[in-house]
C-alpha positions in Angstrom: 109.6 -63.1 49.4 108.4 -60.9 46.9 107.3 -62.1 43.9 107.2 -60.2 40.3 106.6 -56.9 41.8 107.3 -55.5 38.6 104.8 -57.2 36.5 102.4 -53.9 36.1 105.6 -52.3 34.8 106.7 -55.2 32.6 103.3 -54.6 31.0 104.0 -50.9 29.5 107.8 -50.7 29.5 109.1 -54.3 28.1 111.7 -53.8 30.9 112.8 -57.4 30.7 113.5 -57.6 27.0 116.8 -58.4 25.3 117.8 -55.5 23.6 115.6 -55.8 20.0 118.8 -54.7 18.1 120.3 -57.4 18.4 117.1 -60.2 17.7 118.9 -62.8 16.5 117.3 -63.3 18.9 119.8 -63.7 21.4 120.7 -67.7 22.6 121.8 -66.1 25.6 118.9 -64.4 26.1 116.7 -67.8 26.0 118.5 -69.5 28.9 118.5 -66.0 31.4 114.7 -66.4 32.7 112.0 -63.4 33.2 114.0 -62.2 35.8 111.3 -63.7 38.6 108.1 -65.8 39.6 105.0 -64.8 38.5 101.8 -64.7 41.8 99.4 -65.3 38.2 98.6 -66.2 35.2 97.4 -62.3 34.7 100.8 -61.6 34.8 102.0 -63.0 32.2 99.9 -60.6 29.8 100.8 -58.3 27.4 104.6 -57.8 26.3 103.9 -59.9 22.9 106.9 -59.8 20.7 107.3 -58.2 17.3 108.4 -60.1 14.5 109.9 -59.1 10.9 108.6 -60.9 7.8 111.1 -62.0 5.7 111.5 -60.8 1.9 109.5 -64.4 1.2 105.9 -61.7 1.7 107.4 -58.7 2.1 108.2 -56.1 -1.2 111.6 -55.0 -1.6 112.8 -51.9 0.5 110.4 -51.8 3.1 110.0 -53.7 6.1 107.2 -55.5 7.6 106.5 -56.9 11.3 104.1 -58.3 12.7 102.9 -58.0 17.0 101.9 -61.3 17.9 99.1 -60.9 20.2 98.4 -64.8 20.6 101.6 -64.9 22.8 99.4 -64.4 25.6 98.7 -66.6 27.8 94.8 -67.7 26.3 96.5 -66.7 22.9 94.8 -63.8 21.9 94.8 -59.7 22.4 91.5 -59.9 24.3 93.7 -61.2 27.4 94.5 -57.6 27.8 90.9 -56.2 27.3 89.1 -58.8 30.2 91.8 -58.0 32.3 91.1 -54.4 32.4 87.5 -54.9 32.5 87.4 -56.7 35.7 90.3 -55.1 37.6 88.8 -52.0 36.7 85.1 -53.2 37.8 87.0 -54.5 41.1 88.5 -51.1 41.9 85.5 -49.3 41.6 83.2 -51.8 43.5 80.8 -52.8 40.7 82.1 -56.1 40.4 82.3 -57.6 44.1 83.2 -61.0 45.3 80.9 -63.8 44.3 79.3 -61.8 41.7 78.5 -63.9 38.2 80.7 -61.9 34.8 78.9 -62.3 32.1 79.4 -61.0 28.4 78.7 -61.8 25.1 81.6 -62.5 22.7 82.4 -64.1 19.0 85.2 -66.0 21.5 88.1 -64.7 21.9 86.7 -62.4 24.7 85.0 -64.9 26.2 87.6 -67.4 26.7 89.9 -64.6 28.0 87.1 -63.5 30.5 86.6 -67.0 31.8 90.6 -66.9 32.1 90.2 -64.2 34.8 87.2 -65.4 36.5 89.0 -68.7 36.6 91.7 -67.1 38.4 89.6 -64.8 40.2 86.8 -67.3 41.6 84.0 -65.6 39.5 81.1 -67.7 38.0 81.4 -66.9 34.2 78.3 -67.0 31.8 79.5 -66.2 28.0 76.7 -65.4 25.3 77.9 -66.6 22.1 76.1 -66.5 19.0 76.1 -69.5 16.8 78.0 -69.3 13.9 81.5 -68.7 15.5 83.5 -71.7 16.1 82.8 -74.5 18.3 86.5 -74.8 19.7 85.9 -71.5 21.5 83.0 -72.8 22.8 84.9 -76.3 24.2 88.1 -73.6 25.5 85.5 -71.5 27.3 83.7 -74.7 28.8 87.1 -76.1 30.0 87.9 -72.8 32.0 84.9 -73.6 34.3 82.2 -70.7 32.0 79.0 -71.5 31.1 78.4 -70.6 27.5 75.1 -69.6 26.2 74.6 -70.2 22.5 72.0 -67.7 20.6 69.9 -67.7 17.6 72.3 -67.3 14.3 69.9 -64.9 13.3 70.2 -62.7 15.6 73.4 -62.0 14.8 75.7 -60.3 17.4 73.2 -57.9 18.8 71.3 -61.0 19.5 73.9 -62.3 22.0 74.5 -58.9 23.5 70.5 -58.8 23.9 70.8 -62.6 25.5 73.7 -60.6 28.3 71.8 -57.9 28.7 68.7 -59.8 29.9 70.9 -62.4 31.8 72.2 -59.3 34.0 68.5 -57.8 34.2 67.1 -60.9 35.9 69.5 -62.0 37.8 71.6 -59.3 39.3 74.9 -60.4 37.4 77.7 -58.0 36.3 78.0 -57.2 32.5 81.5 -56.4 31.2 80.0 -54.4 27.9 83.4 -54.7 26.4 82.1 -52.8 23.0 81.3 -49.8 25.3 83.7 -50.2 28.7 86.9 -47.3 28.1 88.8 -49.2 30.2 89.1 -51.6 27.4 91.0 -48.9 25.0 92.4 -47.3 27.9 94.7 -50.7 28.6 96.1 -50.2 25.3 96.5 -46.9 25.3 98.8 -47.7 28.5 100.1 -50.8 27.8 100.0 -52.1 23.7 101.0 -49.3 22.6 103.8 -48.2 24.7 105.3 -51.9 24.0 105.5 -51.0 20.7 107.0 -47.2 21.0 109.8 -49.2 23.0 110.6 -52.3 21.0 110.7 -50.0 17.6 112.7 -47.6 19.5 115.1 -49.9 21.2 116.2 -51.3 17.2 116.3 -48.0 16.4 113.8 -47.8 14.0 110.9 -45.4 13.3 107.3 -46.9 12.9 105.7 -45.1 9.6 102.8 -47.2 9.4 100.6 -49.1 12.0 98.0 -51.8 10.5 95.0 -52.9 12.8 91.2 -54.3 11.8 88.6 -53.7 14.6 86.1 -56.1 16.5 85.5 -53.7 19.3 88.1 -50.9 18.0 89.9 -50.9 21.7 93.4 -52.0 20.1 93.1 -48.9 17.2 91.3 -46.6 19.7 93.9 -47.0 22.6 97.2 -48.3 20.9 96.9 -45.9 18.1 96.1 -42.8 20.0 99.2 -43.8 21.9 101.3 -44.2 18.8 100.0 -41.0 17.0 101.1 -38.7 19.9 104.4 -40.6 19.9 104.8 -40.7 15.8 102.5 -37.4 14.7 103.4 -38.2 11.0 102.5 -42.0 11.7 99.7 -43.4 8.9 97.4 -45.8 10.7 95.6 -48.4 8.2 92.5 -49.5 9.8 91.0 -52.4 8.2 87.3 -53.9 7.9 85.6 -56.7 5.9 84.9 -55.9 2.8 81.5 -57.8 3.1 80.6 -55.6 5.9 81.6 -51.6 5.7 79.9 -50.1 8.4 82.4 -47.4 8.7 82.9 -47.2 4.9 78.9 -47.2 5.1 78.9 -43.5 7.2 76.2 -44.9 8.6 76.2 -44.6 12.2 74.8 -47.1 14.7 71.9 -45.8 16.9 72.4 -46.4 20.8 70.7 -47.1 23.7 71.7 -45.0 27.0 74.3 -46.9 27.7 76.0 -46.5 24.0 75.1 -50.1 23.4 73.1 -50.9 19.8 69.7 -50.8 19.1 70.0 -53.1 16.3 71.8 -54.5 13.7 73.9 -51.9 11.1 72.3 -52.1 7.7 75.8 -52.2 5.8 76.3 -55.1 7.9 76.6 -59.1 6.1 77.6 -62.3 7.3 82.0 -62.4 6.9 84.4 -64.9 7.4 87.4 -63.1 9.7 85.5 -63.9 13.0 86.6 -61.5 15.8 86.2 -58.4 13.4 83.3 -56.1 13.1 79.6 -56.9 14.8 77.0 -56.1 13.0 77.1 -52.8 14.6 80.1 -50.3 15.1 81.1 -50.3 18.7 80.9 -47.5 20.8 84.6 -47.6 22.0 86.0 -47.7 17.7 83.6 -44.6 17.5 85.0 -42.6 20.6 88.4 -42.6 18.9 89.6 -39.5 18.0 88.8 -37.8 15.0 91.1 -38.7 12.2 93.0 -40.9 13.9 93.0 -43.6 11.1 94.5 -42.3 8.0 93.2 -45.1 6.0 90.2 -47.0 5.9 90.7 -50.2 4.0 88.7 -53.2 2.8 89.5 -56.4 3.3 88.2 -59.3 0.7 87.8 -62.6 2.9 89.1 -65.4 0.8 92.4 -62.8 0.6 92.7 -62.8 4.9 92.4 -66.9 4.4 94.8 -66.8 1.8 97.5 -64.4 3.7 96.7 -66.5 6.9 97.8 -69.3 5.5 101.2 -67.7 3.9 102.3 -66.3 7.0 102.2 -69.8 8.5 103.7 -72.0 6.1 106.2 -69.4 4.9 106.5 -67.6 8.1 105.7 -70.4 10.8 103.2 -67.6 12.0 100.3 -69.6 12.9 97.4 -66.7 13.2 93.6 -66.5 12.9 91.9 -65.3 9.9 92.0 -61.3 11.3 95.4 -61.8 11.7 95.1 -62.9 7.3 93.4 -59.8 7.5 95.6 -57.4 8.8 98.8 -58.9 7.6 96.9 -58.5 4.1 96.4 -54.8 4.2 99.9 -54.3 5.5 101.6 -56.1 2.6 98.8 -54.0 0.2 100.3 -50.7 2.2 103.9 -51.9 1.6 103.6 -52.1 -1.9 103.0 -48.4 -2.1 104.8 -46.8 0.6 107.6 -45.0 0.1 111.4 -46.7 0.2 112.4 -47.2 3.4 108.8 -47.6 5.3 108.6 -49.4 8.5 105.2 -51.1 8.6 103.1 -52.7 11.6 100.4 -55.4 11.3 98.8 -56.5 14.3 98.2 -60.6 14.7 95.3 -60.6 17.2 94.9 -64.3 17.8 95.8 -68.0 17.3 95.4 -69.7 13.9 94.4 -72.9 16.4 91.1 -71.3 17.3 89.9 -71.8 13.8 90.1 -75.5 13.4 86.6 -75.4 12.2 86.5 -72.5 9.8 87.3 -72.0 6.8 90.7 -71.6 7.2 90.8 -75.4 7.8 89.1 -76.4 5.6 91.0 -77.6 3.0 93.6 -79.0 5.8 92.8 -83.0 6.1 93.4 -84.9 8.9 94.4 -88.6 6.7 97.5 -88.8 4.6 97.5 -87.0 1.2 99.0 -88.7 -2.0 102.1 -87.0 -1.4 102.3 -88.2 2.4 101.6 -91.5 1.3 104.7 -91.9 -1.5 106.6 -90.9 1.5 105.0 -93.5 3.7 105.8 -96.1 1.3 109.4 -95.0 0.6 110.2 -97.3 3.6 109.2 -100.7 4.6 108.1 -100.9 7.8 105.5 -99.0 10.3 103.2 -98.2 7.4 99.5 -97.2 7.7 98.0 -97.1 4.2 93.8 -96.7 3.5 92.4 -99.9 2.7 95.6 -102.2 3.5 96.4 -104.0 7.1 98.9 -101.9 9.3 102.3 -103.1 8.7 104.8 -103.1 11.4 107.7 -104.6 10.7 109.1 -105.6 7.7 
């Protein structure tokens, strides 16, 4: 019995969609299936959906959508970018049975690496340095990786360092995912041809496409993919105001292997983990020339701020690069021209910042308002200082 033989297609064509002009979204459509079984949970990735943002964010005559990449199956775009790695390390026999994966990763990588390996058999290692959030840490723990947690002072060249000397001693493969191509060239392939088809099965033409960067695979390889489909497309790349390396023109010195030396001198400590190392990637600066239109800056308490909009007036519930980018889309609508169509990528889960401050004005106990509502009842009432009542 074959099963899913068309989930490499599924990945680049969105063959098994409802038709997106008719997204209300179709109650018939919820009940009809995929259409078959899938062998994996690597087949499940890509094929994240688009969603419009309602006039509650958006200015008037423009619209605004957002791809949410945390529909994949670990719940962020990085599903896409370890897959790629290690098929493609498979294919060409660097990776081989047994062998330990290793790379070094703010998380989102990581977790979606020790997904694979998971599924795989590999023995994972993840090199993670220690400001970014101890949930990822937990996730990657639970999907059978080891994680290795570096200096906070050594920034993220210190963890790639840490992987680098891991693979050195003992033999281990190395999934460089700042300097690997096959990391842009799955988006090139498969993100952005998802988007050519759900834009052009509405019938709409994308104007503008809004990404930020952690290792620039989604803007290098989605983007180059969307440019030679829309030539007069404007692409808005963002970065954290508190650390513009490419607004900097500064470039990052490299090893043989186009990994850093060291860490970027424009670069400071910002909140919207996942975006920019202290170090511009090799694979962001292998993109064509010109391919962004617009290099923006993005404030951090502003990417909290929009985070937090597009889930309690949304129900989007994204990460603080997803604040980010859905930020500088809403900036760019503001001053597009009548009747843009606008594109912000949402690369991950607002449940992988529990710890951050995107929580952290979020408490766990019953606020004052809570509590009148509590009370507006009799029975089955927990209240601070008094005994639980049950009854009443």
């Amino acid at each position: 019995m074959r099963l899913f033989t068309f989930a490499l297609a599924l990945r680049a064509t969105s063959a098994l969609r409802v038709p997106a002009h008719s997204l209300h979204m179709s109650i018939a459509g919820r009940g009809a299936g995929v259409g078959g079984l899938h062998p994996d949970v690597t087949t499940t990735i890509g094929n994240t959906p688009v969603v419009k943002i309602s006039d509650k964010l958006c200015p008037e005559g423009v619209e605004v959508y957002a791809k949410c990449e945390y529909f994949n199956p670990l719940s962020s775009v990085k599903d896409r970018l370890a897959l790629a790695i290690i098929e493609g390390a498979e294919k060409d026999g660097t990776l081989k049975p047994g062998m330990t994966v290793v790379e070094a990763t703010s998380g989102n990588t990581g977790i979606a690496v020790a997904m694979i390996c998971a599924q795989r058999g590999y023995p994972c290692v993840i090199c993670m340095a220690e400001p970014f959030s101890v949930e990822r840490r937990k996730l990657m723990r639970m999907l059978g990786a080891k994680v290795i947690v570096t200096p906070k002072a050594g920034k993220g060249t210190g963890m790639v360092r840490k992987a680098e000397e891991l693979c050195e001693k003992h033999g281990w493969f190395l999934c460089h995912q700042f300097e690997n191509e096959a990391n842009w060239q799955f988006h090139r392939d498969t993100t952005g041809p998802e988007i050519i088809a759900d834009f052009e099965a509405a019938g709409k033409k994308l104007t503008h496409w809004v990404t930020g960067y952690g290792t620039g695979g989604t803007f290098h390889g989605a983007g180059s993919a969307l440019k030679k489909k829309w030539s007069d497309l404007q692409i808005v790349l963002a970065e954290p105001a508190d650390a513009g390396l490419l607004v900097s023109g500064v470039p990052t010195e490299r090893k043989a292997d186009g990994s850093p030396m060291g860490s970027h001198p424009a670069f400071k400590p910002h909140p919207i983990q996942g975006w920019t190392p202290d170090f511009i990637p090799k694979v962001l600066e292998d993109a064509p020339d010109g391919l962004n239109d617009v290099l923006l800056p993005i404030p951090g308490a502003s990417a909290i701020a929009t985070s937090k909009d597009l889930a309690s007036k949304e129900g989007l519930l994204t990460g603080i690069s997803g604040g980010g980018t859905m930020w500088a889309a809403l900036e760019t609508a503001k001053t597009a021209p009548k009747g843009s169509v606008i594109l912000a990528m949402l690369p991950d889960t607002g449940e992988r910042y529990l710890s951050t401050p995107l929580f952290s004005e979020i408490e766990a106990d019953m606020n004052e308002a809570e509590l009148d509502i509590a009370k507006s009842t009799p029975s089955f009432q927990l209240l601070p200082g008094e005994e639980p009542v049950l009854q009443a």
